[in-house]
Backbone as CSV, one residue per row, in Angstrom:
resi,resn,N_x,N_y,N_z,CA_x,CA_y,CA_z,C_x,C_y,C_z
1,UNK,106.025,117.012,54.945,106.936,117.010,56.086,106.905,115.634,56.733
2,UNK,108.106,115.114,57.248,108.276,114.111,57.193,108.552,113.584,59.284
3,UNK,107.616,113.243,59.718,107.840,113.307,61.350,108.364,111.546,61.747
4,UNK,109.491,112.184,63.001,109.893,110.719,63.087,109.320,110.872,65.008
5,UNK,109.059,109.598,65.661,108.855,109.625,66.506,109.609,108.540,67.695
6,UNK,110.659,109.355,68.652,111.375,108.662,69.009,110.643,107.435,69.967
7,UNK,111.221,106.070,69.821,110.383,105.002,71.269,111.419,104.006,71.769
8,UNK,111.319,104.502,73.169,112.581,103.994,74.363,111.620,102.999,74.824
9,UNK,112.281,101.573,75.400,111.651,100.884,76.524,110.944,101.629,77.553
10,UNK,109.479,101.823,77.511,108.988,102.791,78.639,108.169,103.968,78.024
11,UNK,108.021,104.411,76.228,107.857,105.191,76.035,106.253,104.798,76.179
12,UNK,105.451,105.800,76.436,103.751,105.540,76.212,102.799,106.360,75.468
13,UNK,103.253,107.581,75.162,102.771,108.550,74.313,102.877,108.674,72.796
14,UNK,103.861,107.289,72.267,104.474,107.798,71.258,103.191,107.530,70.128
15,UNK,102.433,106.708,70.180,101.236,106.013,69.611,100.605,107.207,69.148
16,UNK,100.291,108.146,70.954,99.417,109.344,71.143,99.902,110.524,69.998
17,UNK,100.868,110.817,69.522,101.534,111.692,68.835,101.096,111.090,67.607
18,UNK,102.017,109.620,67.107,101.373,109.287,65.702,99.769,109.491,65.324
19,UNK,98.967,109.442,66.290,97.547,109.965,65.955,97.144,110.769,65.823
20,UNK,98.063,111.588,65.879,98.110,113.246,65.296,98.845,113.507,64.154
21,UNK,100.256,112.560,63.702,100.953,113.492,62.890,100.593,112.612,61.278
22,UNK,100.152,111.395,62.331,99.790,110.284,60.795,97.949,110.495,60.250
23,UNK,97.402,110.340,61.423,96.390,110.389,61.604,95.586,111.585,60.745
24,UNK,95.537,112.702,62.082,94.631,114.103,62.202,95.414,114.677,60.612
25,UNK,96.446,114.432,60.796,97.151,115.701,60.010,97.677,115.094,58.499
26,UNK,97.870,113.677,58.339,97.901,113.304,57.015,99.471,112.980,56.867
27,UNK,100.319,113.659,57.445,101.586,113.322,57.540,102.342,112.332,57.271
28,UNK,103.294,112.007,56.687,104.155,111.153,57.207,104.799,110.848,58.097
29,UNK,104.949,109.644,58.986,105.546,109.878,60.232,106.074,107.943,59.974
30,UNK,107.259,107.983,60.813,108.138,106.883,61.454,108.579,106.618,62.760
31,UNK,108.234,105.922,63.117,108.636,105.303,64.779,110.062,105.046,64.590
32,UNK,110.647,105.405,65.655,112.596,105.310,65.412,112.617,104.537,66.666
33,UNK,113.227,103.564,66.741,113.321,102.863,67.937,114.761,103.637,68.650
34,UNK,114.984,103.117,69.765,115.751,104.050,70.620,117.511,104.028,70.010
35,UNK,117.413,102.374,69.389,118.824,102.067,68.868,118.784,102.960,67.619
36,UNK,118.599,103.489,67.002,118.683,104.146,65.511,120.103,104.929,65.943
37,UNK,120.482,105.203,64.366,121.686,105.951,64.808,121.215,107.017,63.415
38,UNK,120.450,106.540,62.358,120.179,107.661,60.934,119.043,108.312,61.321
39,UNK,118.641,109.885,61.176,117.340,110.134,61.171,117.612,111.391,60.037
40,UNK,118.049,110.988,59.331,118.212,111.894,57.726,117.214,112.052,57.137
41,UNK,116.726,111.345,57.333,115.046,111.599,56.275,113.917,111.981,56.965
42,UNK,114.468,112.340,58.321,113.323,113.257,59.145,113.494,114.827,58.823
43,UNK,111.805,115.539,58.765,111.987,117.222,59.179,111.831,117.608,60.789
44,UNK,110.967,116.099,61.058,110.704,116.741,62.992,110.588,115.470,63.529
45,UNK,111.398,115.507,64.508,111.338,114.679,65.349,110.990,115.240,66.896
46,UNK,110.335,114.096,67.321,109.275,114.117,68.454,109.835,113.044,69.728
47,UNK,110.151,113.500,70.657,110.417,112.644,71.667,109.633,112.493,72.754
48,UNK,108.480,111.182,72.611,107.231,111.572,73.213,107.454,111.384,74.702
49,UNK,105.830,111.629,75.891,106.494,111.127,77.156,106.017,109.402,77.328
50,UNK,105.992,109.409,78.669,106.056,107.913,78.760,107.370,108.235,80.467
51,UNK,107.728,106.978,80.313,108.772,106.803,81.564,109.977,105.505,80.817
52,UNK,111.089,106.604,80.161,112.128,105.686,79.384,112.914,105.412,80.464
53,UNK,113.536,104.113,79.319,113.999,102.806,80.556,113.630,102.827,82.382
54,UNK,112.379,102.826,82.298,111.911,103.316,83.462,112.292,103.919,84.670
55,UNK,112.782,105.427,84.061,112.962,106.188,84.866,113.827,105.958,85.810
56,UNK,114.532,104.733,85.837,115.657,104.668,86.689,116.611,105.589,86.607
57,UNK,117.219,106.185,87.939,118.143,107.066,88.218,117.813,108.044,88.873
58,UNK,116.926,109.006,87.319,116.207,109.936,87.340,115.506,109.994,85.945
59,UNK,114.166,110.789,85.800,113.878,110.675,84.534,114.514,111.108,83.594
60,UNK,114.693,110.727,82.471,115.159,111.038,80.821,116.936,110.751,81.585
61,UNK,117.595,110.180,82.751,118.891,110.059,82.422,119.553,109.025,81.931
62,UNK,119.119,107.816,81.836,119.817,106.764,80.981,119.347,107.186,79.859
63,UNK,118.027,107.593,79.216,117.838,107.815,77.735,118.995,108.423,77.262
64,UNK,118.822,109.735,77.431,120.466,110.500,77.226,121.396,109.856,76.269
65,UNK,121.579,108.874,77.172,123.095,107.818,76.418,122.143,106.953,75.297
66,UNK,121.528,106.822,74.888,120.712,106.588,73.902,121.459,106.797,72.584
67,UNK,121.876,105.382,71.495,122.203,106.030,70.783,121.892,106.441,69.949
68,UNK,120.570,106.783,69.879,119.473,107.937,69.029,119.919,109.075,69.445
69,UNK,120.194,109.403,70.298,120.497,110.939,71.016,121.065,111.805,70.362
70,UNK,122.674,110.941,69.880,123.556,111.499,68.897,122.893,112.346,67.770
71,UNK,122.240,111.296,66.855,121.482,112.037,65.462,120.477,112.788,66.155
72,UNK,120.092,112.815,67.047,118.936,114.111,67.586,119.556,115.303,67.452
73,UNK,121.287,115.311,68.869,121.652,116.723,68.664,122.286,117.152,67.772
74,UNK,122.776,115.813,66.206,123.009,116.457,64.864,122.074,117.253,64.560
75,UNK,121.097,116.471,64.352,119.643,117.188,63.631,119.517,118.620,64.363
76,UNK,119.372,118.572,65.606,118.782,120.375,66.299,120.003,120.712,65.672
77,UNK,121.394,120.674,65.706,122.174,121.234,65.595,122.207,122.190,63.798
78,UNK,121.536,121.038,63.473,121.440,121.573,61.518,120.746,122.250,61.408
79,UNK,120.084,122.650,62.457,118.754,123.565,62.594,117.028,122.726,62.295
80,UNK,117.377,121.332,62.288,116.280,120.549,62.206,114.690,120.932,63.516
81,UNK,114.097,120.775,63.778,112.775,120.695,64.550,112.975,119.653,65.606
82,UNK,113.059,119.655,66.596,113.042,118.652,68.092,111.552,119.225,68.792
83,UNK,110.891,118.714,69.234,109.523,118.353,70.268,110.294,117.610,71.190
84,UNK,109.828,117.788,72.674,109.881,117.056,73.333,109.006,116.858,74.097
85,UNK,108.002,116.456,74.434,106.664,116.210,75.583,106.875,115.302,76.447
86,UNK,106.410,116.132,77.835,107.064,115.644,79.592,108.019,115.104,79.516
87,UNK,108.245,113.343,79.259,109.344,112.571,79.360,110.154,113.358,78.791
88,UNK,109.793,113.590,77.498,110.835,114.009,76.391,111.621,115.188,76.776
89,UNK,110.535,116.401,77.663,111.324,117.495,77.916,112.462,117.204,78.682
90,UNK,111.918,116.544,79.791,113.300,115.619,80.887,114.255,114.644,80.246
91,UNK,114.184,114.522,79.079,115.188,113.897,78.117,116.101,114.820,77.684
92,UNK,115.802,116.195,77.005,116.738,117.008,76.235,116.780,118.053,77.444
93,UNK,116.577,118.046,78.436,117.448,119.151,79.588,118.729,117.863,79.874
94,UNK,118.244,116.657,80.471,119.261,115.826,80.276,120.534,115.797,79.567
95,UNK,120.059,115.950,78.301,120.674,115.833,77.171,121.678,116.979,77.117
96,UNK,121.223,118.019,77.607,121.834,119.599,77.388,121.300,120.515,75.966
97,UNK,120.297,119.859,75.466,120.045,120.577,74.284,118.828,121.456,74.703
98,UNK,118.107,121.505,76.185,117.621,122.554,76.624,118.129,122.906,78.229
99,UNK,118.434,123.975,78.504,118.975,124.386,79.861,117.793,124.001,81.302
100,UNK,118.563,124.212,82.289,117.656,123.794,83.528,117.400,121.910,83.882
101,UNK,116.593,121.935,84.424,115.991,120.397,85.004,114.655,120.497,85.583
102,UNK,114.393,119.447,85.075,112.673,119.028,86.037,112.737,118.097,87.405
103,UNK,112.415,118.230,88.318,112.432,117.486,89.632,110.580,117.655,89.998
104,UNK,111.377,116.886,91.280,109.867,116.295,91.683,109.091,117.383,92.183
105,UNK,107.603,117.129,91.909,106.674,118.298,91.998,106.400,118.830,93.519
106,UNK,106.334,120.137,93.295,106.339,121.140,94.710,105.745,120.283,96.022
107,UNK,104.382,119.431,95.654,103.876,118.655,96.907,104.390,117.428,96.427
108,UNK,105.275,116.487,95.776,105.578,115.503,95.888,104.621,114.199,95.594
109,UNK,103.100,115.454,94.832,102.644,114.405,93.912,102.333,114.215,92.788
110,UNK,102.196,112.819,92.048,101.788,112.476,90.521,100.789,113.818,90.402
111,UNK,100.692,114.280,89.217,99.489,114.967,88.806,99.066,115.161,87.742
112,UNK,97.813,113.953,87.417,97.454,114.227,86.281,95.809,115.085,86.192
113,UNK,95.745,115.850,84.979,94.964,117.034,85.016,94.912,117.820,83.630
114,UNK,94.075,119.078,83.685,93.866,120.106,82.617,94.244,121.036,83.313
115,UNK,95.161,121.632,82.619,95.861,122.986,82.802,95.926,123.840,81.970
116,UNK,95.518,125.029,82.641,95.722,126.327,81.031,97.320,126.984,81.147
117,UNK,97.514,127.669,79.799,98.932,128.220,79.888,98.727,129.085,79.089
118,UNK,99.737,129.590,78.893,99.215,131.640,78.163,100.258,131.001,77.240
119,UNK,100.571,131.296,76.376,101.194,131.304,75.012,102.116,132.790,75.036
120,UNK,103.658,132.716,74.962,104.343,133.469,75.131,104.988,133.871,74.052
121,UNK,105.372,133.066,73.135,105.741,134.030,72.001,104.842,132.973,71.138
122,UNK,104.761,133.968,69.579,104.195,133.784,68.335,104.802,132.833,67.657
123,UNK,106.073,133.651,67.687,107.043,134.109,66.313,108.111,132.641,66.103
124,UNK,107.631,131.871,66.657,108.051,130.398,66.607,107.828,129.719,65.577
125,UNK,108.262,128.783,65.088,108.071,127.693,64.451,106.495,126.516,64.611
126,UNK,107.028,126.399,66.102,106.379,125.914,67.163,104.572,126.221,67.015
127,UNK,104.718,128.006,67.167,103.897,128.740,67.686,102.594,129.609,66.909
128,UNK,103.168,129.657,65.615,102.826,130.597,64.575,101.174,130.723,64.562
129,UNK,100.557,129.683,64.861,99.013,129.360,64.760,98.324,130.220,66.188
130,UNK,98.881,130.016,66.834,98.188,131.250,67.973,98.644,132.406,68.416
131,UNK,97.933,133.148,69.525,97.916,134.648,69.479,99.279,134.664,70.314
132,UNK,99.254,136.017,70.551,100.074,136.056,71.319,99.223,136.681,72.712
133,UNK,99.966,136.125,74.250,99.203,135.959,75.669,97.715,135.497,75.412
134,UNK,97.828,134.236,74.351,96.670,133.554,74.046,96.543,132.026,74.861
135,UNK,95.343,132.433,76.105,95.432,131.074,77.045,94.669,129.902,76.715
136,UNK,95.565,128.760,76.403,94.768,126.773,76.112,95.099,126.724,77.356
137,UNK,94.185,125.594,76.992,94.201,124.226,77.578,94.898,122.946,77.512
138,UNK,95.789,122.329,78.145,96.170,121.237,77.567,96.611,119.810,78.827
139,UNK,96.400,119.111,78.772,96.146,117.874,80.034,97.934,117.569,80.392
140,UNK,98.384,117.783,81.702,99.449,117.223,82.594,99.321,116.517,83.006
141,UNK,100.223,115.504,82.973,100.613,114.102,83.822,101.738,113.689,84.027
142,UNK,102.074,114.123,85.179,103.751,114.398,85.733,103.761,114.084,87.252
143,UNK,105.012,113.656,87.270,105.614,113.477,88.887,106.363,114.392,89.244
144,UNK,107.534,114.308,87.640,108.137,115.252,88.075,108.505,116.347,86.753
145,UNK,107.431,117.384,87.120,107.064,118.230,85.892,107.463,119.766,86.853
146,UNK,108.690,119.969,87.499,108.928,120.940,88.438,109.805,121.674,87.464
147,UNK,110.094,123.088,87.129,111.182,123.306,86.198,112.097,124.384,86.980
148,UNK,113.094,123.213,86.698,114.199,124.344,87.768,115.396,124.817,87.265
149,UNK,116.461,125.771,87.663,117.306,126.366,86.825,117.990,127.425,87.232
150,UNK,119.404,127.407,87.707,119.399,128.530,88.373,119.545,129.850,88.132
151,UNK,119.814,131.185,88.951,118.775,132.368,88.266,119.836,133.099,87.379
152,UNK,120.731,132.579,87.064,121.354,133.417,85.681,120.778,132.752,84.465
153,UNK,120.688,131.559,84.595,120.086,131.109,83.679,118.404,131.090,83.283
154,UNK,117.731,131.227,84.750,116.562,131.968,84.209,116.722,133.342,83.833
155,UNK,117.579,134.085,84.856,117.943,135.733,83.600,117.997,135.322,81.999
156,UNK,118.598,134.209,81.634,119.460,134.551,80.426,117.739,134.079,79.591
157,UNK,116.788,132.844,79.937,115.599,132.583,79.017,114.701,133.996,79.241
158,UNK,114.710,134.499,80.465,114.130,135.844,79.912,114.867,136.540,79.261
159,UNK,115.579,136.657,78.983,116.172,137.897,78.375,116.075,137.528,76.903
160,UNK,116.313,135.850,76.822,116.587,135.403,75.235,115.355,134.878,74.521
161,UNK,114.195,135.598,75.684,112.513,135.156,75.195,112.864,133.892,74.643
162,UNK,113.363,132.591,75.750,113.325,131.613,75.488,112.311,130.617,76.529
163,UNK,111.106,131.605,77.037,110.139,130.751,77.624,108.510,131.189,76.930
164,UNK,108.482,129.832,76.224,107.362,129.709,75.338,106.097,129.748,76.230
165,UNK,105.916,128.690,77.021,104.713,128.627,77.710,104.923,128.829,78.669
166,UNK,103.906,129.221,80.156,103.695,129.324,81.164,102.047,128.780,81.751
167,UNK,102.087,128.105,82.985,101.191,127.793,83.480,100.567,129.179,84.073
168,UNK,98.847,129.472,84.102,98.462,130.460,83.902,96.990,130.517,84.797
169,UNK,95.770,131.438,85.423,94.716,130.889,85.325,93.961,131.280,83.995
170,UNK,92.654,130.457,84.072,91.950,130.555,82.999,91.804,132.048,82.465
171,UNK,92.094,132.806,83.268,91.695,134.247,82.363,93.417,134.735,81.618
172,UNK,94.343,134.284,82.439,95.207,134.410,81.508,96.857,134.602,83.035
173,UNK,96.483,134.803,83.690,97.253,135.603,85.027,97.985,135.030,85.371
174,UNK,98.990,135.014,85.135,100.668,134.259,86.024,100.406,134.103,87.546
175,UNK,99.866,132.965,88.392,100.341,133.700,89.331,100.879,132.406,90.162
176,UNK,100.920,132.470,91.415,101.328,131.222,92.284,100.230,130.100,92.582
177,UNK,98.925,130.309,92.352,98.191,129.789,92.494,97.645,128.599,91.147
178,UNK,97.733,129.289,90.424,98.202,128.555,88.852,99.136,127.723,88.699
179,UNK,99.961,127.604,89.458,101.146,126.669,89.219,101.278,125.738,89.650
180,UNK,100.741,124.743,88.818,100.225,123.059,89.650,101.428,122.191,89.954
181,UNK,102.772,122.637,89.614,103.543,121.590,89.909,104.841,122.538,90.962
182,UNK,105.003,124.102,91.105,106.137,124.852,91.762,107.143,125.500,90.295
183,UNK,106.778,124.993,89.272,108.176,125.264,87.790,108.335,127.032,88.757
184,UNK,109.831,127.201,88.196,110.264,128.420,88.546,109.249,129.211,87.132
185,UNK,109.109,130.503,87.912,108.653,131.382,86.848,107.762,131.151,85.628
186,UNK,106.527,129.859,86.542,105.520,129.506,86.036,106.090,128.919,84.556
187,UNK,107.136,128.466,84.771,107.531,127.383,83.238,107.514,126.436,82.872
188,UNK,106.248,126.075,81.641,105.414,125.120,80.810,106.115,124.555,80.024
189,UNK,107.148,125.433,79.737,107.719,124.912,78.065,108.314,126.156,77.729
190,UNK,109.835,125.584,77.302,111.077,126.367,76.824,111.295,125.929,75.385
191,UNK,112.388,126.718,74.653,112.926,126.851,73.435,114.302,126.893,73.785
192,UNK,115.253,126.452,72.866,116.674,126.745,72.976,116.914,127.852,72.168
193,UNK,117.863,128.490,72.061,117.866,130.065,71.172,117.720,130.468,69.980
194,UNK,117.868,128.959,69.619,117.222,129.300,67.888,115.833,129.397,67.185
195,UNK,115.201,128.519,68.983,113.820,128.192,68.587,113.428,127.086,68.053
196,UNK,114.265,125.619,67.303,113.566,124.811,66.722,113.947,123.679,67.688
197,UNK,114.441,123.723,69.174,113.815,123.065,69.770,113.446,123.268,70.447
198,UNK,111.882,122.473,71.122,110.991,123.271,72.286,110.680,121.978,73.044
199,UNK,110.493,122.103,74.345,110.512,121.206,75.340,109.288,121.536,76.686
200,UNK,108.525,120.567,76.678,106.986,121.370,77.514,106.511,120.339,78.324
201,UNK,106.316,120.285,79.473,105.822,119.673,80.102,103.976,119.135,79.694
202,UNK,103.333,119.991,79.532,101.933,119.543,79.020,101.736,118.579,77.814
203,UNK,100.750,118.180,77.413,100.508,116.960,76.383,99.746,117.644,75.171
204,UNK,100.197,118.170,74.193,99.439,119.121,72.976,99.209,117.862,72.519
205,UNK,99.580,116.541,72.179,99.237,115.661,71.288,97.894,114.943,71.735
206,UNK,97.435,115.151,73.685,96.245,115.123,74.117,94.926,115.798,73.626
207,UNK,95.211,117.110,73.274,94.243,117.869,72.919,94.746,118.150,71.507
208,UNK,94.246,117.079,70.518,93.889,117.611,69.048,92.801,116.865,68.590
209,UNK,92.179,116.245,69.210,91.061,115.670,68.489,89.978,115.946,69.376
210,UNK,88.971,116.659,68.635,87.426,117.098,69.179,86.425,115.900,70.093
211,UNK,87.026,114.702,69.929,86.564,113.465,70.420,86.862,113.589,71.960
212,UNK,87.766,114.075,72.005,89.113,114.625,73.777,88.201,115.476,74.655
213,UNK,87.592,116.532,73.553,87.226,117.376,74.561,88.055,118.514,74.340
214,UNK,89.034,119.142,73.809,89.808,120.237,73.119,90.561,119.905,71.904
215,UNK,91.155,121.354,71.324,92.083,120.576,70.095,92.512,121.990,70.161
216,UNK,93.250,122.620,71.670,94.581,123.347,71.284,95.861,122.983,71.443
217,UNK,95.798,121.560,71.540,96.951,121.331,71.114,97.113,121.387,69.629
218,UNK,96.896,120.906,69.160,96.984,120.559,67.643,97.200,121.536,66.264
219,UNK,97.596,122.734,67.359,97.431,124.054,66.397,99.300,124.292,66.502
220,UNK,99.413,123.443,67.518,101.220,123.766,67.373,101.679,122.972,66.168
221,UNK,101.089,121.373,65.993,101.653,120.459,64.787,101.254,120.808,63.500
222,UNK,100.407,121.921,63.639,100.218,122.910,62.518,100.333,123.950,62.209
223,UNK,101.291,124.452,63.564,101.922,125.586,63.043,103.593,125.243,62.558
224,UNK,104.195,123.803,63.180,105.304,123.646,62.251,104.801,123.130,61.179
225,UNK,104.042,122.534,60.701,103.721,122.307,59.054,103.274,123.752,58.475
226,UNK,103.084,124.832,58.892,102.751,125.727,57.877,104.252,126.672,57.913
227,UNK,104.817,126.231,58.804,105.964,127.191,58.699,107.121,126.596,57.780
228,UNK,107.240,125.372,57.098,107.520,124.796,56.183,106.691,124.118,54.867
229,UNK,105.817,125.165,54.128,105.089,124.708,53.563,105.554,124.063,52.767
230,UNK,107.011,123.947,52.389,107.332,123.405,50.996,107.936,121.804,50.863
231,UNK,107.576,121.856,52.657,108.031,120.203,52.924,106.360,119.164,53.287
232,UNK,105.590,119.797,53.372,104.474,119.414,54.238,104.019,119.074,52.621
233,UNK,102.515,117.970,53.326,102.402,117.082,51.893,102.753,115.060,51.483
């Protein structure tokens, strides 16, 4: 399987990802600079965080016009694999290839940290490697990691079990107190309806190496390589 990794003026994570998909996992992987317009010879592309073209405006909205963007929403559209982490998630709500928006956090500050989240569905691409209401760990660093959306459209991700993660406490419990940044309805990380793209505020590419201090992240970049075994290799 073949991972491409998108990098905007501003991106800072993207390194953090290749040390997982080149690295940990053996993969092939390519850095796509922001001008690309081909990503044909990708199976997953990754739009790491960071603060593109620095966040002027609002975050992920000049990326958007990016003309990488285009071959992104070809690719989801072919049914290809999209990641997006923090920046990235605030890139493809931008974008429209996931619903809602992220704004600035409930107290109006940076927050970086370890946060647990319950694992909401399996049956993902994404997801396949853990349980189901199975609670990680995985490190936030956001300003504006708030997830907002209004409530038909949160009707419609519940209804279309299109919310993957949720911020949680350690034993597993949804509640208000768990929710380090205000996201409506404790939301970590969404899917669009097909499922192969997912968009999350937390850093899984933080937690895959035992050197970190966790490695549940790293069970998601191996649960899309096992869910395509015949590309992985």
């Amino acid at each position: 399987m073949k991972f491409g990794i998108i990098v905007f003026p501003g991106s800072n994570c993207d390194r953090d990802v290749a040390t997982v998909t080149r690295g940990i996992l053996d993969q092939p992987t390519r850095m796509v600079w922001h001008q690309e317009t081909d990503l044909s010879d990708l199976d997953v592309i990754v739009i790491p965080g960071g603060f593109s073209y620095g966040d002027y405006l609002r975050c992920g909205a000049l990326a958007r016009f990016a003309p990488v963007m285009q071959a992104v929403r070809e690719h989801a559209n072919r049914g290809g694999y999209v990641l997006g982490v923090c920046n990235g998630f605030q890139i493809l709500t931008e974008a429209g290839l996931l619903p809602g928006a992220l704004i600035r956090n409930r107290d109006l500050h940076f927050i970086c940290d370890r946060t647990a989240l319950r694992v909401e569905r399996t049956d993902l691409a994404w997801t396949r490697q853990y349980s189901q209401g199975e609670t990680i760990t995985l490190p936030i660093a956001h300003g504006e990691g708030c997830y907002y959306a209004e409530p038909d459209v949160l009707a419609e991700l519940e209804d279309n079990r299109q919310i993957v993660f949720r911020y949680c406490s350690a034993t597993g419990e949804v509640t208000a107190d768990s929710n380090p940044n205000g996201s409506l309805a404790n939301i970590a990380g969404i899917c669009n309806r097909t499922g192969n793209v997912l968009g999350m505020m937390p850093h899984p590419e933080r937690a895959a190496d035992p050197c970190l201090g966790g490695t549940d992240g790293v069970k998601l970049f191996e649960s899309v390589l096992s869910a395509v075994p015949a590309l992985a290799g």
